[in-house]
MILUM-872511 format. One line per 10 residues: number of its first residue (from 1); their letters; for each residue x, y negated, z of N, C-alpha, C, CB. Coordinates in nm, 2 decimals. Glycine has a CB too. Example, Ala and Ser with C-alpha at 12.3 -4.5 7.8 and 13.67 -1.06 7.14 Angstrom:
BEGIN
1 = as = 1.32/0.57/0.78/1.23/0.45/0.78/1.32/0.33/0.78/1.13/0.45/0.90; 1.28/0.22/0.71/1.37/0.11/0.71/1.29/0.00/0.79/1.41/0.06/0.57
This chain:
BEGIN
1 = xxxxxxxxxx = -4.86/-6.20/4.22/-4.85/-6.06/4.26/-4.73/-5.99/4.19/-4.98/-5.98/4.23; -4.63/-5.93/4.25/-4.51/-5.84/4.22/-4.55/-5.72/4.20/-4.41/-5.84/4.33; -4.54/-5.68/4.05/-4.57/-5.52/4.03/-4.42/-5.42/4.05/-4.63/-5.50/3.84; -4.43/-5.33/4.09/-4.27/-5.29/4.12/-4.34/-5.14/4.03/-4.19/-5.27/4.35; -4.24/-5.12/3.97/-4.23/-5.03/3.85/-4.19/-4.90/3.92/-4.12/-5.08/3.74; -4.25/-4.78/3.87/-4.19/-4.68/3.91/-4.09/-4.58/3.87/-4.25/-4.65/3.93; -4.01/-4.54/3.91/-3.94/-4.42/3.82/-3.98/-4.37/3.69/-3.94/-4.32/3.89; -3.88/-4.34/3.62/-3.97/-4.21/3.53/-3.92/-4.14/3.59/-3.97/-4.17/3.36; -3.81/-4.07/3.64/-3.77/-3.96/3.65/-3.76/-4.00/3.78/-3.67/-3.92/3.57; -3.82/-3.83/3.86/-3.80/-3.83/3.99/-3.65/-3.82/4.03/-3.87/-3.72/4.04
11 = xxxxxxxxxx = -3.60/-3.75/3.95/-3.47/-3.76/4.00/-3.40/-3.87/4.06/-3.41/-3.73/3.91; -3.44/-3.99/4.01/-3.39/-4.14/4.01/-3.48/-4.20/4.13/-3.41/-4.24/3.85; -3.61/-4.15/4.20/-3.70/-4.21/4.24/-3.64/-4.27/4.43/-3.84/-4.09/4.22; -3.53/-4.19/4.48/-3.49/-4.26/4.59/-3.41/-4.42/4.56/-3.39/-4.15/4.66; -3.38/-4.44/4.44/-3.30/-4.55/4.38/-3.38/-4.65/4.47/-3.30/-4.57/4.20; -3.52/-4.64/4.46/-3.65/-4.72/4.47/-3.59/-4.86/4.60/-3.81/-4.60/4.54; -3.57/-4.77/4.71/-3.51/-4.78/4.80/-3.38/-4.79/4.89/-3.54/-4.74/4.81; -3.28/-4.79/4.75/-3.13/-4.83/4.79/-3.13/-4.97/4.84/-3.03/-4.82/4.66; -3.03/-5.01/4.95/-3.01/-5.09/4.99/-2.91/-5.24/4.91/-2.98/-5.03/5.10; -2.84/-5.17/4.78/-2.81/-5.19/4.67/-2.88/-5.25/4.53/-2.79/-5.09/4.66
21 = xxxxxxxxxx = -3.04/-5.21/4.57/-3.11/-5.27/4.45/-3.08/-5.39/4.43/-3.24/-5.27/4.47; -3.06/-5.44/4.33/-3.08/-5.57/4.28/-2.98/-5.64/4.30/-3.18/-5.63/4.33; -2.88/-5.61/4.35/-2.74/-5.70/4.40/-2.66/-5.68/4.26/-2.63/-5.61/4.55; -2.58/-5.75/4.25/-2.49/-5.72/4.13/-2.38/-5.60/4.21/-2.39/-5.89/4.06; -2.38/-5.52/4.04/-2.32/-5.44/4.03/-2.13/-5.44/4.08/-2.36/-5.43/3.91; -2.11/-5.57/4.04/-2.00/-5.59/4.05/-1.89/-5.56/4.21/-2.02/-5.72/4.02; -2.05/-5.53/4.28/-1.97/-5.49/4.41/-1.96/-5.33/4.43/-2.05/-5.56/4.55; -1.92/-5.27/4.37/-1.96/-5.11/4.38/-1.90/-5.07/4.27/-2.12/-5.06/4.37; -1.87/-5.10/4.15/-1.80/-5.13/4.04/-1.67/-5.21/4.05/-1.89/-5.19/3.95; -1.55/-5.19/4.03/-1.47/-5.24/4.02/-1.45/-5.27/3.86/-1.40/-5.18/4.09
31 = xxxxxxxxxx = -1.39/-5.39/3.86/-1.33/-5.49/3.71/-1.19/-5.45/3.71/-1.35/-5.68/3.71; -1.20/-5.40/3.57/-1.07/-5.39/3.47/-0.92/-5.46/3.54/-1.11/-5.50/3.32; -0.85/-5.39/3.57/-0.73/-5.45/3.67/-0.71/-5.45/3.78/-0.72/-5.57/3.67; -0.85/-5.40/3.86/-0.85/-5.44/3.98/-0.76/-5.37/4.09/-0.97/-5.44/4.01; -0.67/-5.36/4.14/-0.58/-5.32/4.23/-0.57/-5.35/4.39/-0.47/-5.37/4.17; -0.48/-5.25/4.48/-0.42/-5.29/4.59/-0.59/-5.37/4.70/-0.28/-5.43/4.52; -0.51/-5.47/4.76/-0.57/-5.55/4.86/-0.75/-5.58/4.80/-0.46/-5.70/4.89; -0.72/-5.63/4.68/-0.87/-5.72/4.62/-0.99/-5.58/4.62/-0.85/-5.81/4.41; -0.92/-5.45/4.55/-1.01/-5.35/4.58/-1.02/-5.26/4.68/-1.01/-5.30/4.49; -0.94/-5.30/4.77/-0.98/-5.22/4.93/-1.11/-5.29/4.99/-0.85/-5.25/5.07
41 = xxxxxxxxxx = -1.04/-5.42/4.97/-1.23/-5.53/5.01/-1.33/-5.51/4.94/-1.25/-5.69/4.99; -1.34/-5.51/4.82/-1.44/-5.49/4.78/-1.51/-5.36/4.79/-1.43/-5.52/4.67; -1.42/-5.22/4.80/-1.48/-5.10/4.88/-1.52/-5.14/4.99/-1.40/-5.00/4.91; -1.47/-5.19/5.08/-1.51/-5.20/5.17/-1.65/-5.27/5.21/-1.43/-5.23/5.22; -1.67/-5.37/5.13/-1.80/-5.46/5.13/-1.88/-5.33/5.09/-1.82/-5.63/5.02; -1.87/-5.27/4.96/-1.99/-5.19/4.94/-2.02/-5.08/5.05/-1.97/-5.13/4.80; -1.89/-5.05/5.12/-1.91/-4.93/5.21/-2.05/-5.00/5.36/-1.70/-4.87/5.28; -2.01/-5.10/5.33/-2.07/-5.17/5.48/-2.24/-5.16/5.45/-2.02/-5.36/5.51; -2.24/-5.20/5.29/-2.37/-5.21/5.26/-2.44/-5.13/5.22/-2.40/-5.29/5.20; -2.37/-4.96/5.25/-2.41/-4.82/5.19/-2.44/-4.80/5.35/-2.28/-4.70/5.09
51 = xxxxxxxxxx = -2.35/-4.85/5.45/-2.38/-4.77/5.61/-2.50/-4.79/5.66/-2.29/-4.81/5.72; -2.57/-4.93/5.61/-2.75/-4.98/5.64/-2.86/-4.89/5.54/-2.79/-5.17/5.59; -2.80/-4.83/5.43/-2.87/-4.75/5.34/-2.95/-4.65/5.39/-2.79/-4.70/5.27; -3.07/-4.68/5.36/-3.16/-4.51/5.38/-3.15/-4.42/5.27/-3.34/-4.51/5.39; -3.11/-4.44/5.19/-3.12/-4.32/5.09/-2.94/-4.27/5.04/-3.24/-4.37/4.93; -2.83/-4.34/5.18/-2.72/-4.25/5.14/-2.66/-4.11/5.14/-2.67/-4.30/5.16; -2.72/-4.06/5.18/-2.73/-3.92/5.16/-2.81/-3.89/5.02/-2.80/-3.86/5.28; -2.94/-3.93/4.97/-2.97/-3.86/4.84/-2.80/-3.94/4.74/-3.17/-3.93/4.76; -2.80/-4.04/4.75/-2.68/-4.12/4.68/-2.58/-4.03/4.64/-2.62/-4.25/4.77; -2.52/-4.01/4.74/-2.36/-3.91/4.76/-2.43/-3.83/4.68/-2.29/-3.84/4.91
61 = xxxxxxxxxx = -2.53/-3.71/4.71/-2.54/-3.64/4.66/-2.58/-3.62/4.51/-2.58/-3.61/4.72; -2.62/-3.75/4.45/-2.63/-3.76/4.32/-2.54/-3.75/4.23/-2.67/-3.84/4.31; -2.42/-3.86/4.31/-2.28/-3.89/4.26/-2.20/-3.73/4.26/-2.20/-4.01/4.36; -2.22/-3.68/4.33/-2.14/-3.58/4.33/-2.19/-3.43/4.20/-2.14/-3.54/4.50; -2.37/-3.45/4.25/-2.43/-3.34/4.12/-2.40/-3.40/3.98/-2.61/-3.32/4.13; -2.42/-3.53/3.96/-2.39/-3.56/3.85/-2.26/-3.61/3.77/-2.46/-3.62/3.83; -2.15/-3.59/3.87/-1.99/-3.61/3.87/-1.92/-3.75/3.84/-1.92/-3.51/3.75; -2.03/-3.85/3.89/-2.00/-4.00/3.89/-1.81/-4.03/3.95/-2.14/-4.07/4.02; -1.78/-4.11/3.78/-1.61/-4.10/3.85/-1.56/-4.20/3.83/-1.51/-4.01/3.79; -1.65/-4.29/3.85/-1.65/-4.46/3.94/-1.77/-4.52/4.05/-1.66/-4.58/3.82
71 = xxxxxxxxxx = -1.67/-4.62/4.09/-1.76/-4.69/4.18/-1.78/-4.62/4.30/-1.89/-4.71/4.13; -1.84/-4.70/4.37/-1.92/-4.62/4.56/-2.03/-4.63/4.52/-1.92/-4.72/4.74; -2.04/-4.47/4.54/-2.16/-4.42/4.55/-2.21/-4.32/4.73/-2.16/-4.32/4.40; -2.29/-4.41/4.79/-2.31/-4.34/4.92/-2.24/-4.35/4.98/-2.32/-4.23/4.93; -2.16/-4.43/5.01/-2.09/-4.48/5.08/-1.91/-4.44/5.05/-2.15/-4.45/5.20; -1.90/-4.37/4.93/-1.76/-4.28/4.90/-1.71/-4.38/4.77/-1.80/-4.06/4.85; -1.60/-4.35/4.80/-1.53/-4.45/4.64/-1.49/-4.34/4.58/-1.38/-4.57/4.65; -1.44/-4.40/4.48/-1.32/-4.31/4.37/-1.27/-4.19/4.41/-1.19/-4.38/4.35; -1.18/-4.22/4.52/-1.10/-4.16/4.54/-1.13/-4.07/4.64/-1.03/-4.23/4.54; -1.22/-4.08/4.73/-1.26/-3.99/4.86/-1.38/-3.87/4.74/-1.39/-4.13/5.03
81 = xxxxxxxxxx = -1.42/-3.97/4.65/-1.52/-3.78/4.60/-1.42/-3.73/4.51/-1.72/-3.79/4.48; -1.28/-3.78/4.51/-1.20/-3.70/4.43/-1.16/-3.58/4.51/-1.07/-3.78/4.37; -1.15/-3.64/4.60/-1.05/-3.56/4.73/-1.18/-3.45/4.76/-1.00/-3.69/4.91; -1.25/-3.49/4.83/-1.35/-3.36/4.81/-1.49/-3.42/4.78/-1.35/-3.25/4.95; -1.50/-3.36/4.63/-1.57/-3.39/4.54/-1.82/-3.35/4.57/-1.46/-3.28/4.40; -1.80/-3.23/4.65/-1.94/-3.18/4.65/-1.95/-3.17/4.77/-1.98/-3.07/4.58; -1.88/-3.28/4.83/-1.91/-3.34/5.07/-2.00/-3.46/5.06/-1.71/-3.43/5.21; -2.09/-3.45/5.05/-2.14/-3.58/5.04/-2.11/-3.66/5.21/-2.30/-3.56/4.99; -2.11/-3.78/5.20/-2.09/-3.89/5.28/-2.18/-3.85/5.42/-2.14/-4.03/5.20; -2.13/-3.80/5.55/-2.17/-3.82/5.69/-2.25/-3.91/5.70/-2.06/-3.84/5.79
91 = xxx = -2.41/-3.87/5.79/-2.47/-3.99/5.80/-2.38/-4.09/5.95/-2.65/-3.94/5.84; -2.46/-4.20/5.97/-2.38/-4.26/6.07/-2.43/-4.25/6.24/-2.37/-4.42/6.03; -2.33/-4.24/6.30/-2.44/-4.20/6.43/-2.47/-4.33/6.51/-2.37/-4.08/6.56
């Protein structure tokens, strides 16, 4: 039997249900150096696997209340919540 743990904090409690759980970080996180072509893909992989997400909308909006200034969060990189920082990510139609 699998016990699945619960939040402490509600705030964190949509996490439960990211499509993200449990994958390495490494795809959402970029490594030291990473430039050009190698980190457009790798945005892009995470973006693909934020667009099946049910909880990317709470996501974005986390990243953005709590001023997250790496990684994809909700489907947004770096550089798109730089550009405008408190839009969170369009659902998909």
């Amino acid at each position: 039997m699998t016990t699945q743990l619960k939040p402490l904090l509600r705030t964190w409690e949509w996490q439960a249900e990211a499509a993200c759980r449990g994958m390495d970080s490494s795809v959402f996180f970029s490594p030291p150096g990473e430039r050009g072509s190698a980190r457009r893909r790798r945005e892009q992989r995470a973006q693909e696997i934020c667009r099946q997400c049910p909880v990317r909308l709470p996501c974005a909006g986390f990243a953005a209340a709590s001023d997250q200034r790496y990684g994809v969060w909700g489907g947004r990189t770096e550089a798109e919540r730089r550009a405008t920082p408190s839009t969170p990510a369009a659902p998909n139609p």
